[in-house]
Structure formats: structure tokens, C-alpha cells
C-alpha positions in Angstrom: -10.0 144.3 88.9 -12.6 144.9 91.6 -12.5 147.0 94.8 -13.3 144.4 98.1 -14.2 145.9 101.8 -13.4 144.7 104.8 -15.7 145.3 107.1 -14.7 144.8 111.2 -18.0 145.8 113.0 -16.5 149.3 114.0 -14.5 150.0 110.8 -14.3 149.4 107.0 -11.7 149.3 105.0 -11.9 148.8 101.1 -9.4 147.7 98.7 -8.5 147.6 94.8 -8.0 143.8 94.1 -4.6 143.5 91.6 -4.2 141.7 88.3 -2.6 138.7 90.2 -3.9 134.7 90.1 -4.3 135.3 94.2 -6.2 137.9 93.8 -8.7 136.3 91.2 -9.0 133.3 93.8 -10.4 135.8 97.0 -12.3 137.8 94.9 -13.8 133.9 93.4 -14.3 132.6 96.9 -16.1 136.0 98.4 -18.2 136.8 100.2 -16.0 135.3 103.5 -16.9 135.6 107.4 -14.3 134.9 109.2 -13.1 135.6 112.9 -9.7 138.2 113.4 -6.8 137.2 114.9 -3.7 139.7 115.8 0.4 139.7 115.7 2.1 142.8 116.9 0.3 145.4 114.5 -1.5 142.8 111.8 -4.4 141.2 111.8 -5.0 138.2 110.1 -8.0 135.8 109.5 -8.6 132.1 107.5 -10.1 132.3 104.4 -11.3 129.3 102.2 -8.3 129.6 99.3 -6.0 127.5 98.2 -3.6 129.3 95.9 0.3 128.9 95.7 3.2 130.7 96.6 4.1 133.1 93.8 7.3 133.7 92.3 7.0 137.3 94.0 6.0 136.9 97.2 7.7 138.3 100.5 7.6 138.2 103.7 8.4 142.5 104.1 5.4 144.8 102.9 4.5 148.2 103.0 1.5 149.3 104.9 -1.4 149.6 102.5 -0.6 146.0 101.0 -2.9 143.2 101.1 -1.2 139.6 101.4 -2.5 136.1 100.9 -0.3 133.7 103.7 -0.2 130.4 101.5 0.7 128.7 105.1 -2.3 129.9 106.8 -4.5 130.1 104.4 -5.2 133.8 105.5 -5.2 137.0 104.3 -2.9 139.4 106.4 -2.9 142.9 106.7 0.4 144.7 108.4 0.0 148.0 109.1 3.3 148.3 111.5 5.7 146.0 113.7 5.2 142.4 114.2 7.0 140.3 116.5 9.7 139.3 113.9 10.0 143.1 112.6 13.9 144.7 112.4 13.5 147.9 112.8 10.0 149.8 111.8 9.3 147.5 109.2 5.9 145.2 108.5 7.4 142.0 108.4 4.7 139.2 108.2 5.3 135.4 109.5 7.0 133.9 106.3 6.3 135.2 102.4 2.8 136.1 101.3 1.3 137.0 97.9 0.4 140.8 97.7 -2.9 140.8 96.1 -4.4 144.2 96.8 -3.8 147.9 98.0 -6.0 149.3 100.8 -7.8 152.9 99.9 -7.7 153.7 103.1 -5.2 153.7 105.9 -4.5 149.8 107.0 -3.3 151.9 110.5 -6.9 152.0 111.7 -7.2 148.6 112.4 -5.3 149.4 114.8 -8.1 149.1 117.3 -9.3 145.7 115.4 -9.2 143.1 118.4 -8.2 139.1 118.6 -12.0 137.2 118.3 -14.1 140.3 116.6 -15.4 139.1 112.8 -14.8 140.7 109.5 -16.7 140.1 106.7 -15.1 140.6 103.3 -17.4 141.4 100.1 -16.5 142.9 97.3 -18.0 146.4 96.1 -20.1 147.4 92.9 
């Protein structure tokens, strides 16, 4: 599968898409604009997808994973607590559909803030 980058203005961040029928669907729909909103330490934007829950989704991920958040639709990126965290993990709203592992460390967006716009493309 392809690598993607997310691109925040100040910051990039690139990706390596997984085997996954979310993950076919972004990489489909791309390139995508969108504006950044936050939650505790995630940042999350709309995207134009419309793709299922799948049978493995969940709402806890590890820093580094992707997710697709069916409800939104958006793609999420948790790289520590949200407001629904127990203890230090990445808990996002509800379950999302991991559909790529950042190559870089998701803690940088860190300084990513509410109204700034990404633009996701995907690379090579």
C-alpha cells in the first residue's frame, strides 16, 4: 500500500496506508483539504469517505495509528490523553478503523492548533 503525508503548514507527517478496505477508500478520495480540529491530545479533521465500521475497530489505539471515525466521517490521530482517556492511554470518541501507521512521531502535532488546515496527499 502507499505512504500518505499530512501536511499541517508547520509540520508533516507521513504514513504507510495498511491492506484494509478503509484504507483503500482515503487513499481513493485523496488529495483532501480539510480544516483541524483538537480533543485533549488528537487532532481530527472531516474527510469525504464513507466506509463502515469494521469488524476490528476500537476506540483505544497506540500512538503512531491512524483511525478512520465512521461517526465523523474523520480521520483521527491520538498521540496521548483525550478527555475520555483512563489512565495514559489514547482513547478516541467511540471505535475507529486503524488504517495506517505514522513514520514519524504522531507527538509533534502536538503544537497542531483548532482552525489551522492540513492537506493530505499521498507520496510517490
Amino acid at each position: 500500500m502507499p505512504r500518505i503525508r499530512f501536511d499541517f503548514g508547520t509540520l508533516t507527517l507521513d504514513a504507510d496506508l495498511l491492506d484494509t478496505p478503509t484504507a483503500r477508500a482515503i487513499a481513493a478520495a485523496l488529495p483532501v483539504e480539510a480544516r483541524v480540529m483538537t480533543w485533549g491530545e488528537e487532532v481530527y479533521f472531516d474527510v469525504p469517505v464513507n466506509v463502515a465500521r469494521e469488524k476490528d475497530a476500537r476506540a483505544v489505539v497506540t500512538p503512531g495509528e491512524i483511525a478512520y471515525w465512521p461517526e465523523g466521517p474523520a480521520i483521527a490521530i491520538g498521540f496521548g490523553r483525550t478527555p475520555i482517556s483512563r489512565g495514559d492511554e489514547t482513547r478516541l470518541a467511540s471505535p475507529c478503523n486503524v488504517f495506517a501507521k505514522a513514520a514519524g512521531d504522531v507527538k509533534t502535532l502536538a503544537v497542531t492548533r483548532a482552525g489551522s488546515q492540513v492537506r493530505v496527499t499521498k507520496v510517490g
